[in-house]
N, C-alpha and C positions, 0 to 999 in steps of 0.2 A: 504494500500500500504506500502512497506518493506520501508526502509533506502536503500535500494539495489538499488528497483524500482525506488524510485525518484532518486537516481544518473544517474542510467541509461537514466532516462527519459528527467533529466537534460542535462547531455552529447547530446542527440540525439536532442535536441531544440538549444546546443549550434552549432555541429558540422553544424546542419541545417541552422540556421543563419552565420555560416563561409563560409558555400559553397554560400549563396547568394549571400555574400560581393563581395566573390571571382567571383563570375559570373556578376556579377553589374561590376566591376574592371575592366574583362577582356573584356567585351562590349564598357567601356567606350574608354579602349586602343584601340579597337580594331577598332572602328568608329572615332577615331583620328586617327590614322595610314591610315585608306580609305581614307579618306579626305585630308591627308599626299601626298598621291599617286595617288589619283585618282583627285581632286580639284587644291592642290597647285603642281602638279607635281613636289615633290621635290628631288624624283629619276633626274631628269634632270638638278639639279644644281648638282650633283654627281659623274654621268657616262656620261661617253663618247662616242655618238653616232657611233658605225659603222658601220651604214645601207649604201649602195652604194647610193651618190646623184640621178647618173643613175634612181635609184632603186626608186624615188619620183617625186613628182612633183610639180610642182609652184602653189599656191594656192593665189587667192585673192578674196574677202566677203566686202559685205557692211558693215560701221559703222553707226551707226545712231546720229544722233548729245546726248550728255550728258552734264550731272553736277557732279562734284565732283571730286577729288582727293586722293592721298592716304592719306593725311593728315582725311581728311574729312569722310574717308569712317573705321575709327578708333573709330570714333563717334559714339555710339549706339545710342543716342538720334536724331533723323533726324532733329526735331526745332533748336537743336543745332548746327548740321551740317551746316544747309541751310541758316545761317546767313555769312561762308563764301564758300560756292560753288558756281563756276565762269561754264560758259557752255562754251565746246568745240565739234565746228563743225561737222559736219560728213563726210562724205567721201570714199573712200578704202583703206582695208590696205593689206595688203602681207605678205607670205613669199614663198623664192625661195626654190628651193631642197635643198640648203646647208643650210637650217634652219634659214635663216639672213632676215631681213626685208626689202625687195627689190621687185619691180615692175619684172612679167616675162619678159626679156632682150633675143631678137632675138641671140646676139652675142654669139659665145663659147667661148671669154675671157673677165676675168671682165675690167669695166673702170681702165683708167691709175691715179685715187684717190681715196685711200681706206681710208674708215673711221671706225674707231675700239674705243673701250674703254666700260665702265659701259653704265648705265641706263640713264645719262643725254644724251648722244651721240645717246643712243637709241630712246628715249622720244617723244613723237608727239602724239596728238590723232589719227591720220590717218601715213600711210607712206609718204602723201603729206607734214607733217610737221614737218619732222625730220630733225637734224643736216645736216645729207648728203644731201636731198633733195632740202633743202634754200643752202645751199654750190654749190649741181651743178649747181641752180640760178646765183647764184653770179659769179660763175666761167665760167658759158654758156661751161660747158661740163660734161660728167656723170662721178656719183659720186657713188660709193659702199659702200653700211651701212654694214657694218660686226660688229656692236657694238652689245652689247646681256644684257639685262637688269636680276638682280638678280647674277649676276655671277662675282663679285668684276671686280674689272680692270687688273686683270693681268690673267684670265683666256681666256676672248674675244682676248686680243693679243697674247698670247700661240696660240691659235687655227687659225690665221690669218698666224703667221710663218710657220705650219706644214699644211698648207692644198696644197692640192697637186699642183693649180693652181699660187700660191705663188712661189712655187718652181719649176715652169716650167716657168712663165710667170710673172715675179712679177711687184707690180704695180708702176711708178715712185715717189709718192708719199703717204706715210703711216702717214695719223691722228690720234695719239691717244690722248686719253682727259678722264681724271678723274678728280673726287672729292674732297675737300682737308679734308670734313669729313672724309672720309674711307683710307683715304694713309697711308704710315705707311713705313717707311725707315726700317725698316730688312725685313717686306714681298718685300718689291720691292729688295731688296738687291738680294733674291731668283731666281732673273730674271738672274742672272751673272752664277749660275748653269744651267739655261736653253740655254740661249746663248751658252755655251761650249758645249754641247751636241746636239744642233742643228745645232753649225759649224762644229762638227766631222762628223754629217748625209750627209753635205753637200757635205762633202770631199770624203762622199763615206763610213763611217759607215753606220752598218746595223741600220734602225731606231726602235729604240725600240715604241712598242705601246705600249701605254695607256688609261686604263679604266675609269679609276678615275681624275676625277679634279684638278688640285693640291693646296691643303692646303684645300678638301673640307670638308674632316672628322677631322681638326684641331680642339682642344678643341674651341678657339676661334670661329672658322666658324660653328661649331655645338652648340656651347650655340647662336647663333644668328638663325642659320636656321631653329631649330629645334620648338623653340615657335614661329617664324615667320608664317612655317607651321601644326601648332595645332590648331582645328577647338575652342576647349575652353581656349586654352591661348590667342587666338584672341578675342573670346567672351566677357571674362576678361576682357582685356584690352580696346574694345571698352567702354565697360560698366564705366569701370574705368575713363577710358579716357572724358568722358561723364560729369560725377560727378567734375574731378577736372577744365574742362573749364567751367561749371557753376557755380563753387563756386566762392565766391567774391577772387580778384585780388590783391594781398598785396602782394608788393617788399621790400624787407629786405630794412631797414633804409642805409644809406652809412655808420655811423657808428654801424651798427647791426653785431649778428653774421653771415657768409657766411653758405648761405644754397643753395643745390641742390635743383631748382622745381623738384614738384613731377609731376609724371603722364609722359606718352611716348610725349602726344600733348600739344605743351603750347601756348598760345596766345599771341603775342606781345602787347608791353607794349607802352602806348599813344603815335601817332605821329603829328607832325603839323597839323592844321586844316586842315579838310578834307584827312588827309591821311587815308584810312581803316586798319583795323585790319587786320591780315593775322595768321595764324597757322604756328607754326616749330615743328620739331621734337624735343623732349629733345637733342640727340645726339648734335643739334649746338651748347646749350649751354654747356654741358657738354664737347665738343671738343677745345670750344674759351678759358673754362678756365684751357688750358692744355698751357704753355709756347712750343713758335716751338720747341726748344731740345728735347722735348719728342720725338717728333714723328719720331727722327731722320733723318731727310732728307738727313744729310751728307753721309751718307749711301746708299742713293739711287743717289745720283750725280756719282756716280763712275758705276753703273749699265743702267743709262741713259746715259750716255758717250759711254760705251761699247757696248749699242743697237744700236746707232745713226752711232759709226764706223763700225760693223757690216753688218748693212743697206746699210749703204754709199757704202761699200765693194762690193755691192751686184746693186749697181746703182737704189739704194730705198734712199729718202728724208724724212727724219723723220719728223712730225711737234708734236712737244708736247700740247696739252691745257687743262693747267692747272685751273680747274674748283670752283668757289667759294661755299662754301654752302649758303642758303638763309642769314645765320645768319651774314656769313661775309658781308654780300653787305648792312644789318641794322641791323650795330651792337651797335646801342644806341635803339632799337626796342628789343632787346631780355633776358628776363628777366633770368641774373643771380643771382639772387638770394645773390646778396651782395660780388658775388666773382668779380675777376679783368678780364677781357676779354684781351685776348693777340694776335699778331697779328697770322694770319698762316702762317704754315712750307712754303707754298709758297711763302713766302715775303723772305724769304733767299735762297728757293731752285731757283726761276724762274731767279735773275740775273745772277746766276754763270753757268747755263746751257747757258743764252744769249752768257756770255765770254765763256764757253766751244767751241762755234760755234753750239749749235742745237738750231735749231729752234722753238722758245717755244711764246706761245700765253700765257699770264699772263691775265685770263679775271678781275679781281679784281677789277682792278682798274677804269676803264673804266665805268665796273659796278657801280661801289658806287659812281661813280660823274654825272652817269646818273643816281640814284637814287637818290642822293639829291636833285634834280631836280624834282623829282616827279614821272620820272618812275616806274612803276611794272617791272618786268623782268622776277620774277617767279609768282605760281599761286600761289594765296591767302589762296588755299585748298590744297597746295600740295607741296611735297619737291623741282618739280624741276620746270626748267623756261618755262614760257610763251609763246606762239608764238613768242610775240617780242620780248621775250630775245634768241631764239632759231636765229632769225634774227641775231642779234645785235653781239653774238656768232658766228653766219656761217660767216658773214662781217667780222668779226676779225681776221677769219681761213682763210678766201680769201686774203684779205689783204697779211697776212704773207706769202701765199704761191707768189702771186704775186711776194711782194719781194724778197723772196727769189732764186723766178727764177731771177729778174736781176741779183740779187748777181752770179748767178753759170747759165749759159745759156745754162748747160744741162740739169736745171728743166723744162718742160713744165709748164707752168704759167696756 
C-alpha cells in the first residue's frame, strides 16, 4: 500500500468517525429538544395561546393519591428520596377552556375573587386544594384560580388584565401572590410599561397582540428554562443531586471561609428534637444571602402603586400576598455555608405598600412564629407549602379581604 493509500484511507476512517460524532450529536439534541416539547411542554411557557376558549372544553380526571415532591423527584436515588416524601391525597383536578385550574362552573361570568400569581397560588395536589379553593372556604363564596405554575408572576397577571372577561366584566377583587425567591424590583418595575399600554386599550386603543410571553426568551428566563426542560440536564442533576445529599453534612465553621453548598437540593441543617429534616432548593440559600437592596424592591413600590390605582380606577380591589420561601420561614435550618442570611426584600417592600393604602398580606411572619412552634407549613419534599400552610395562607387572604371590605363598603367581603 502507497503513502497515498494510507492517507486516503486514513482520511476516510477519520471523516467516518466525524460523521458518527456528528450523528450521535444531532440525536442526542434532537431527543432533548422532543422531550423539550413534547414532555416539559416548554413551547407553553413561550407563546401565547390563541385558540378561541369557545373552541375547548373543560376537562376534569382522577388523581390518584402520591408521594413526592419537586424537591424529591431531583433525586435519582429513590432510598434517598423516600426518607423525605410526604403523601398527598387524591382526588380531581381540572382545567376550564381558559387553561386555569378550575372546576367546570355553570355561570358565563367568573366569580367576583380572582386569584392570580406563580406556582404557590397555583399548588395543590388536587384542584380541591389550592389557594382559591380553601379561600372560597373561608370566604363561603366562589373563588377563581387564574394562577399558572412555571410562568414567573408577572406573566399569570398580564394575562388576567387582557383577557377579554376582565374587561367586560371585571372581578371586585384581584389576588395576587408571589414569591420573595423569584421577585426582583426592575422585572416588576416592567409592569409600569404594561399598565400604560393596557390603559390606552382601555380608552379605546387598538390592542396590540401578542405571541410571546414577556421576558420569556430573556437571557435570564432562558439560562433557567432551558436546563429546567432538558431530559439530560435533569438526569445530571438528579444524579448529582443524589450524591451530594448523601454525602456527609459539614457547615462551614462561623469563623471558616463562606462557601456556597453545592448541588441544586440541600438538606436542612439539625433542628430541635424531633423536628424532621426537610429539602430546599439551593436558590433559598443563595437568595437569603443577597442583602434586600439587591433585589431592589424600591423599584417595584412605584409599579405596585400604579397597578392598585389603576385597578381601583376600574372598581377592582387589589390584594397583594407576599409569599415567603421555605428558607425564610427556617432560617436557622438552612445551610449557608458560612455566609450571613439577610432578611427579605419583603421586610421593606410589605410596610410601605400597607402606608401606600394597598392591601398586602405579608405571610412571613405569621409563618415563622407558627413554625417555631413546631408547625410544617411546607412539604418536607418540596419547595412549596403544605395543605396546612395553603390553609393558614387562604385565612390570611380572607382575613384581609374581610377587612378590607369594612375599610371601603364597596368591597364585597
Amino acid at each position: 500500500m502507497t503513502v497515498t493509500d494510507t492517507l486516503v484511507s486514513t482520511r476516510s476512517r477519520n471523516q467516518l468517525l466525524a460523521g458518527l460524532l456528528v450523528a450521535v450529536w444531532l440525536g442526542i439534541l434532537g431527543t432533548d429538544w422532543w422531550f423539550r416539547f413534547a414532555h416539559y411542554r416548554w413551547h407553553e411557557r413561550v407563546l401565547i395561546s390563541r385558540t378561541d376558549p369557545a373552541r375547548r372544553e373543560d376537562r376534569t380526571w382522577e388523581v390518584a393519591p402520591s408521594r413526592g415532591g419537586d424537591l424529591s423527584l431531583l433525586l435519582a436515588d429513590r432510598s434517598v428520596a423516600a426518607r423525605f416524601e410526604e403523601p398527598r391525597p387524591g382526588g380531581v383536578d381540572a382545567r376550564d377552556r381558559w387553561g386555569y385550574r378550575n372546576l367546570p362552573s355553570p355561570e358565563g361570568r367568573w366569580p367576583r375573587v380572582v386569584v392570580t400569581g406563580d406556582s404557590y397560588m397555583f399548588t395543590g395536589p388536587t384542584v380541591e386544594h389550592t389557594v382559591a379553593a380553601t379561600l372560597a372556604e373561608a370566604l363561603d363564596t366562589p373563588v377563581y384560580n387564574a394562577a399558572l405554575a412555571g410562568r414567573g408572576y408577572l406573566s399569570p397577571l398580564y394575562r388576567v388584565l387582557e383577557d377579554a372577561r376582565f374587561r367586560s366584566d371585571p372581578p371586585d377583587v384581584l389576588v395576587w401572590g408571589f414569591v420573595d425567591r423569584d421577585f426582583n424590583g426592575i422585572q416588576t418595575e416592567g409592569l409600569r410599561a404594561f399598565l400604560r399600554r393596557w390603559e390606552a386599550e382601555a380608552d379605546g386603543a387598538e390592542p396590540r397582540r401578542r405571541w410571546i410571553e414577556p421576558g420569556s426568551l430573556s437571557p435570564a428566563a432562558l439560562a433557567e428554562s432551558l436546563p429546567n426542560t432538558s431530559v439530560w440536564a435533569q438526569r445530571a442533576r438528579r444524579h448529582w443531586a443524589s450524591v451530594q445529599v448523601r454525602a456527609p453534612r459539614v457547615d462551614a465553621a462561623p469563623d471558616g471561609p463562606a462557601r456556597a453548598p453545592a448541588g441544586d437540593v440541600l438538606v436542612s441543617r439539625p433542628g430541635p428534637p424531633g423536628a424532621p429534616d426537610f429539602l430546599l432548593v439551593r436558590d433559598s440559600a443563595d437568595m437569603m444571602a443577597l442583602p434586600p437592596e439587591a433585589f431592589e424592591p424600591d423599584r417595584a413600590l412605584t409599579a405596585l402603586r400604579e397597578l392598585d390605582a389603576a385597578l381601583t380606577e376600574r372598581g377592582v380591589r387589589l390584594v397583594v400576598v407576599l409569599v415567603p420561601d421555605k428558607g425564610r420561614v427556617h432560617p436557622d435550618r438552612v445551610p449557608m455555608g458560612g455566609r450571613e442570611a439577610h432578611p427579605s426584600p419583603f421586610a421593606w417592600l410589605a410596610p410601605r405598600l400597607t402606608e401606600a393604602g394597598v392591601a398586602t398580606v405579608w405571610l412571613e411572619p405569621a409563618f415563622r412564629e407558627r413554625a417555631a412552634h413546631g408547625e410544617m407549613l411546607y412539604w418536607r419534599d418540596d419547595t412549596h407549602w403544605n395543605l396546612h400552610g395553603v390553609e393558614v395562607a387562604a385565612q390570611a387572604v380572607a382575613d384581609a379581604i374581610r377587612a378590607d371590605a369594612a375599610a371601603d363598603p364597596g368591597t364585597p367581603p
